[in-house]
N, C-alpha and C positions, 0 to 999 in steps of 0.2 A: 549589389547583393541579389541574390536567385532563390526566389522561394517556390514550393510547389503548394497546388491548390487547395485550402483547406487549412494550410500552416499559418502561425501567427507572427508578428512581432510586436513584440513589446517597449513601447519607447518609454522609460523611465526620466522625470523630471529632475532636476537640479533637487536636492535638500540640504538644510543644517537645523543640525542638532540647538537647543534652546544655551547651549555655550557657546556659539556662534551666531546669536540672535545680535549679540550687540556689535558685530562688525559692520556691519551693514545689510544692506534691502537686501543683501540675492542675488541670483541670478534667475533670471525670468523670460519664457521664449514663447514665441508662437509658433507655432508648425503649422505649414498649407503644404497642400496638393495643388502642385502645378501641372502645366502643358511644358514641354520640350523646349520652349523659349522660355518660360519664367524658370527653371532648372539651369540653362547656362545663362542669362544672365541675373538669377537671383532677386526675380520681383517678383513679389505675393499676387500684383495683382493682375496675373494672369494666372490666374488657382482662385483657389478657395481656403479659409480658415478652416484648421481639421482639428488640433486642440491647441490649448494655452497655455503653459507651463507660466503658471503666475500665485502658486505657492508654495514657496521656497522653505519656508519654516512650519509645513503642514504637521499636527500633531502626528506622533508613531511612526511614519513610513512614509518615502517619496510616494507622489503621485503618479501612479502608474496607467500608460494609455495604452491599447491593444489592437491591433490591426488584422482582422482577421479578412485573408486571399480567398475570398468565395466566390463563386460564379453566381448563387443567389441569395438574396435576403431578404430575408420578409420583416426586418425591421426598419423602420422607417428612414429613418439617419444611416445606415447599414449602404454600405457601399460594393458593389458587382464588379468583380476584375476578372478579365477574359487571360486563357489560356496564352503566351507569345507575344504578350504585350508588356511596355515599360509602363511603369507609374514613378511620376517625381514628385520628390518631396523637400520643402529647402523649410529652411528654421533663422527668424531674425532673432537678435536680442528685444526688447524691450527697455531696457537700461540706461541704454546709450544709440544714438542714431549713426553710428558708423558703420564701414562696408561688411560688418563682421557677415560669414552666409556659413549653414552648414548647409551641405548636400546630400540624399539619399536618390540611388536609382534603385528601383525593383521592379525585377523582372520576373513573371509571374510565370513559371515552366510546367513542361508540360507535364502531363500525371501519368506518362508510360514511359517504360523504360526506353522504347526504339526512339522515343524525340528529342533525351536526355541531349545527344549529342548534336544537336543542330544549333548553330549560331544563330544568338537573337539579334533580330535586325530594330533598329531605333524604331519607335512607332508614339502617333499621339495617340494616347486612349482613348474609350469612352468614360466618360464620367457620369456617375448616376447619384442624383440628387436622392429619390427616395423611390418607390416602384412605379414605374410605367415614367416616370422623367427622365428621359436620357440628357444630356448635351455632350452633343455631337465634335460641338468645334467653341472648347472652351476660350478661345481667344475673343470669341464674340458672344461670349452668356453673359449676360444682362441682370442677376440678382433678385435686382427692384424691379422689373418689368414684370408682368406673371405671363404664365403661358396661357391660354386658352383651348381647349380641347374637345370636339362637341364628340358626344357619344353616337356612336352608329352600329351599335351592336344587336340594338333591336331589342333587346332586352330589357327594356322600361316599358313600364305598363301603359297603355292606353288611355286616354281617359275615360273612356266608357267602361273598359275592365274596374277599373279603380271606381266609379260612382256605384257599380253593381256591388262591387264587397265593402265597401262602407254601409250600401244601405242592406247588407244581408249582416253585415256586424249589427248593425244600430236596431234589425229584428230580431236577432239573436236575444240580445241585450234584453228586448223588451217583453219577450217569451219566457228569459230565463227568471227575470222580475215578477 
């Protein structure tokens, strides 16, 4: 599939109606985002869990998930997808533990007309947990581990800045009493 930047997809869950309550549980799935090996062969656990299709007899209306192709997001969970690059996505049952796989490839195109026509060449992503986390090389991200990151921007205050404005707070305070 080929989307351009900005555009959405909508992945719609499995539903039944409350006269199909009494067949049985459902149909029930998880969907991850993978790397280019968890994509052909089908294991989550080279991805990440992206949502879960686990209610099948939701009042009103299936449960609808939405994927929006943006270069940025200021939401936290919100995921960054660059121009010429694949993102895969495969969906297990929950049901049942057999080889059942669905597969999605998308490929994020470019936003002018002159690129329309260039073949996409296979590429691993980048995957972005939430802003400033990138992983690089999701075959080896780690979940459980955290990252550490020491700030060098310089832009934290001093400590001597910082004891001057607390005690020019703390006269404030005591002038305005």
């Amino acid at each position: 599939m080929q989307v351009n930047v900005n555009d959405y997809l909508d992945i719609y869950c499995p539903h039944y109606n409350d006269s199909q309550r009494m067949v049985g549980t459902g149909e029930q799935y998880v969907l991850y985002m993978v790397s280019y090996r968890g994509y052909r062969n089908c294991d989550p656990q080279l991805g990440f869990k992206r949502w879960e299709c686990n209610r099948p007899h939701a009042p009103h209306a299936p449960i609808k998930f939405s994927e929006k192709f943006q270069r940025y997001s200021a939401f936290s969970l919100g995921y960054e997808f660059h121009v010429g690059q694949e993102y895969y996505y495969i969906s297990t049952p929950t049901h049942h533990h057999g080889r059942s796989c669905l597969r999605l490839r998308v490929y994020v195109c470019c936003s002018t007309a002159s690129d329309v026509d260039n073949e996409p060449e296979p590429t691993e992503p980048d995957y972005t947990l939430r802003p400033g986390l990138k992983i690089d090389d999701i075959d080896e991200f780690n979940p459980f581990v955290p990252k550490l990151e020491k700030s060098v921007s310089g832009s934290s205050p001093s400590r001597d800045r910082l004891l001057l404005t607390v005690t020019m707070l703390l006269l404030a305070a005591l002038f305005i009493s």
